[in-house]
C-alpha positions in Angstrom: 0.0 0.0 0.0 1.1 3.6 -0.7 2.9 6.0 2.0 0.0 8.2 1.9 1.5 12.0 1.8 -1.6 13.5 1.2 -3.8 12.5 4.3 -5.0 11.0 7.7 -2.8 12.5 9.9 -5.0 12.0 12.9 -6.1 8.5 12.0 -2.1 7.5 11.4 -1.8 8.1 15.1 -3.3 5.0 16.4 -2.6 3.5 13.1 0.8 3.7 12.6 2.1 0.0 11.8 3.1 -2.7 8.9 1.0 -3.9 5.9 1.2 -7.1 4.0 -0.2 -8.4 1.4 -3.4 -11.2 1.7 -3.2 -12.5 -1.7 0.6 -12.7 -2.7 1.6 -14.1 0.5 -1.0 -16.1 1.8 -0.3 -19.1 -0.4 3.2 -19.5 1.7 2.5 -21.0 5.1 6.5 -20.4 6.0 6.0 -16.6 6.5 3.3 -16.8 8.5 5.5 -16.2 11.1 7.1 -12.8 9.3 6.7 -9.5 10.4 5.3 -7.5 7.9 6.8 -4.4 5.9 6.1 -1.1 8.0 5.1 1.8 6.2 3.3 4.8 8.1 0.9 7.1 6.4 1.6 10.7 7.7 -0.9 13.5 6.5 -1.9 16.6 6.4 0.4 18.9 8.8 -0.2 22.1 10.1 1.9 23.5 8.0 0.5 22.3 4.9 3.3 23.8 3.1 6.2 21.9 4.4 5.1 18.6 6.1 7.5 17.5 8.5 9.5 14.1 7.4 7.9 14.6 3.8 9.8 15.5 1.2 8.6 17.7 -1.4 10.1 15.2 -4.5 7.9 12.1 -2.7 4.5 14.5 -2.0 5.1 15.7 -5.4 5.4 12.3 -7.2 2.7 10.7 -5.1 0.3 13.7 -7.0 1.6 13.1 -10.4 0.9 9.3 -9.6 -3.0 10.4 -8.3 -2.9 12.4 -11.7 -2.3 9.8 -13.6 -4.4 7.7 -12.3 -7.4 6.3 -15.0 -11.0 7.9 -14.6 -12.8 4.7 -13.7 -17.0 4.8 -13.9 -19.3 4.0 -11.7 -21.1 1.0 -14.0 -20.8 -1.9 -11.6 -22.3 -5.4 -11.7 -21.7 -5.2 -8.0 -24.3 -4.6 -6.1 -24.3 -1.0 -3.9 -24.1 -1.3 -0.2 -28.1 -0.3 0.8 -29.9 -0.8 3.9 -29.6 -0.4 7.4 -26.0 -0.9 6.4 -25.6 2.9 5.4 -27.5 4.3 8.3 -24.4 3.2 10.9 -20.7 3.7 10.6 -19.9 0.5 11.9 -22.0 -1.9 9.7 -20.6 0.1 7.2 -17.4 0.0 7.6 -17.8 -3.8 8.1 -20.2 -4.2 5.0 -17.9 -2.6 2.8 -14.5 -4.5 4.2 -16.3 -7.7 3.2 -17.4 -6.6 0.0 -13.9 -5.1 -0.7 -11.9 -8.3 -0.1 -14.8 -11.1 -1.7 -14.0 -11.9 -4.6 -13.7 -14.0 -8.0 -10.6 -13.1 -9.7 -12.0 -14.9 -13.2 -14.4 -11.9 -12.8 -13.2 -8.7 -14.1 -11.0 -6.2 -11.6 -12.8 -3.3 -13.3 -15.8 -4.3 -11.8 -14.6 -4.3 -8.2 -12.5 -1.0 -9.1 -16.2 0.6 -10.7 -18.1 -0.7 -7.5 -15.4 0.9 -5.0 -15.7 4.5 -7.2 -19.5 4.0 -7.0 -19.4 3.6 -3.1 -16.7 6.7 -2.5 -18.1 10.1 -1.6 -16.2 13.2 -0.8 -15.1 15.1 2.2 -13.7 18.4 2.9 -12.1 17.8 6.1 -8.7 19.3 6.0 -7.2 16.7 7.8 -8.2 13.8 5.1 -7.9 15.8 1.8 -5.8 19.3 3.1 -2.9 18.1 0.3 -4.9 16.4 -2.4 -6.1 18.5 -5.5 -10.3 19.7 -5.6 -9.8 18.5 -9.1 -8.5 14.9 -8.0 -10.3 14.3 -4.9 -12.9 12.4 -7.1 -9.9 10.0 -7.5 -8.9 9.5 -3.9 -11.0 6.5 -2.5 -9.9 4.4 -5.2 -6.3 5.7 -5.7 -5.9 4.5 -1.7 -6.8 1.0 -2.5 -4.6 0.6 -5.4 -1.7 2.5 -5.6 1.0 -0.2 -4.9 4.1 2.3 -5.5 5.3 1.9 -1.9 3.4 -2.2 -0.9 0.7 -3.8 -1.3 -2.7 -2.7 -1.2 -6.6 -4.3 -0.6 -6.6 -4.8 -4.9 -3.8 -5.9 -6.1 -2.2 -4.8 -9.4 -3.8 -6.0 -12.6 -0.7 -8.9 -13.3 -1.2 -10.3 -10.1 -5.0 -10.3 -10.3 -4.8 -12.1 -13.6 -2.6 -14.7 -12.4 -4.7 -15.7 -9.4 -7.6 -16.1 -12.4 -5.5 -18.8 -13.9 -5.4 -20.1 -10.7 -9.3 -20.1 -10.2 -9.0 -17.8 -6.8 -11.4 -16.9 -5.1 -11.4 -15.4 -1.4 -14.0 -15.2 1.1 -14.2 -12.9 4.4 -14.9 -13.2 7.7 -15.2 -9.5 9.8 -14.5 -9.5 13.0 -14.2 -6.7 14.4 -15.2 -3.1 13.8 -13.8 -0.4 16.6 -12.8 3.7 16.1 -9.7 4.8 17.0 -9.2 6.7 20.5 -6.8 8.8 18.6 -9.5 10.2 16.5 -12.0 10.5 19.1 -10.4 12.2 21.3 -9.4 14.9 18.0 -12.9 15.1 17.4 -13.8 15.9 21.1 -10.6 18.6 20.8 -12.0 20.1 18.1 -9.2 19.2 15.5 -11.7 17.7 13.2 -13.8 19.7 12.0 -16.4 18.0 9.5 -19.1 16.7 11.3 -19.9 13.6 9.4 -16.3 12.4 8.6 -15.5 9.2 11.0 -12.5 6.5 11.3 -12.6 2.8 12.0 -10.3 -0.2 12.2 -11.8 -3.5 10.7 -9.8 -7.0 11.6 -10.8 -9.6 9.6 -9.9 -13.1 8.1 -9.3 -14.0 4.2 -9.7 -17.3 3.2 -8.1 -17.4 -0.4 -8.2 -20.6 -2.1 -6.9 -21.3 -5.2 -6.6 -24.2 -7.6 -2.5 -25.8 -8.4 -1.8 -29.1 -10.4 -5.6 -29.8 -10.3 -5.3 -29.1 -6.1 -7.4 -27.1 -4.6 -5.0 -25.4 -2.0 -6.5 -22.6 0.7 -4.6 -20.1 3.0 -6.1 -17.8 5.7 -4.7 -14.2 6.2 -5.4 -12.1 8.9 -6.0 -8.6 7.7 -6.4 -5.3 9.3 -7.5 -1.8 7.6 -8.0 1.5 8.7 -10.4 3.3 7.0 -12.2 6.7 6.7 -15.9 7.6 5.8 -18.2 10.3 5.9 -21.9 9.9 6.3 -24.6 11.9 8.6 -25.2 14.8 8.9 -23.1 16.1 6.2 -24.7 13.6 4.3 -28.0 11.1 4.2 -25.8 8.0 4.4 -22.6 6.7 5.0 -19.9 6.0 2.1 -16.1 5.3 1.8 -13.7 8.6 1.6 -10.1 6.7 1.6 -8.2 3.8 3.1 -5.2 4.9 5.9 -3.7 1.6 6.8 -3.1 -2.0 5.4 -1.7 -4.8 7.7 -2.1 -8.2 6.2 -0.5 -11.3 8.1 -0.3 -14.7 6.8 -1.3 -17.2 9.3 -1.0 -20.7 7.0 -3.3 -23.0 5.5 -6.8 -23.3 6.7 
């Protein structure tokens, strides 16, 4: 997952921490016992200007990359997330974790990548967006979950999702937890967020990826962990996905 230079400042607080990747590692029970990479995600600074430990080359590149980044449509086969589901932050979060990491890879990436840009919504909490462009912010939700510049991310790249197609992968999801952060409670209660409907949570969950190997069927669990942001009421009339801080993904061997 990208070194986000752009955003989350207060979320990367209690999130600070390593990400792995579910779907390229899982398949090896011997690392299960590896730590994984550490990346942090530091964001937007009082000083938006000069960020401290950011340099302006790396905050610079990481815009060109959002630039560059394909307009992708809305036009999804997948299903929006309705329901009581958008009425509460935390069967959100969880709802949209699940949906985010199901998945067929003989179906078409595009179509998780459309659904993802059909469920993001915007915010303009400085904190989140302060260093990201008006004109790309429409990009940010997705750009979070797939720029792999810096590690791996929730989708991976389009090579790798191919390959697990050959290998007839499919993963399945099991939540289990949803909590917010103290870190950004306690900035909300100090007044250093200042959009009401823009929230944090952590989701844990397990991935069960099984794929298919000299006519085997062979399946690894992953643990995974995500911090993500959303924004939802009162600034708007239901909740939706604004950008993913954190990516931890552990490997804990065949299931």
């Amino acid at each position: 997952m990208l070194t986000v230079l752009l955003a989350g400042t207060v979320l990367t607080i209690s999130l600070v921490g390593s990400h792995g990747d579910p779907i390229a590692s899982a398949p090896t029970p011997d690392r299960a016992s590896a730590a994984p990479k550490a990346t942090t995600r530091p964001g937007q600074p009082e000083d938006a200007a000069s960020p401290p430990g950011i340099h302006k080359g790396q905050l610079e590149a990481e815009v060109a990359r959002l630039r560059a980044a394909p307009e992708v449509t809305t036009d999804s086969s997948q299903p929006k997330i309705v329901g009581d589901a958008t009425k509460q932050p935390d069967l959100y979060a969880a709802e949209f974790t699940r949906r985010l990491l199901t998945r067929d890879y003989r179906n078409p990436r595009q179509t998780l990548l459309s659904w993802v840009q059909g469920e993001s919504v915007p915010t303009q909490e400085p904190l989140v967006v302060g260093l990201v462009p008006p004109e790309l912010r429409d990009r940010w939700a997705l750009f979070t979950v797939t720029d792999a510049t810096d590690g791996p991310t929730p989708i991976p790249p389009a090579g790798e999702w191919a390959s697990l197609a050959e290998q007839a992968g499919k993963s399945t999801v099991r939540v289990l937890r949803v909590t917010e952060p103290m870190a950004w409670t306690n900035a909300v209660e100090s007044g250093r967020i200042t959009d009401p409907g823009i929230t944090a949570r952590i989701v844990s969950a397990e991935i069960t990826l099984s794929t298919v190997v000299d006519g085997r069927i062979r399946r690894a669990v992953t643990s995974v962990e995500l911090g993500l942001e959303f924004e939802g009421p009162p600034t708007l009339g239901q909740w939706g996905f604004v950008g993913a801080v954190t990516y931890t993904a552990i490997p804990v061997g065949p299931s």
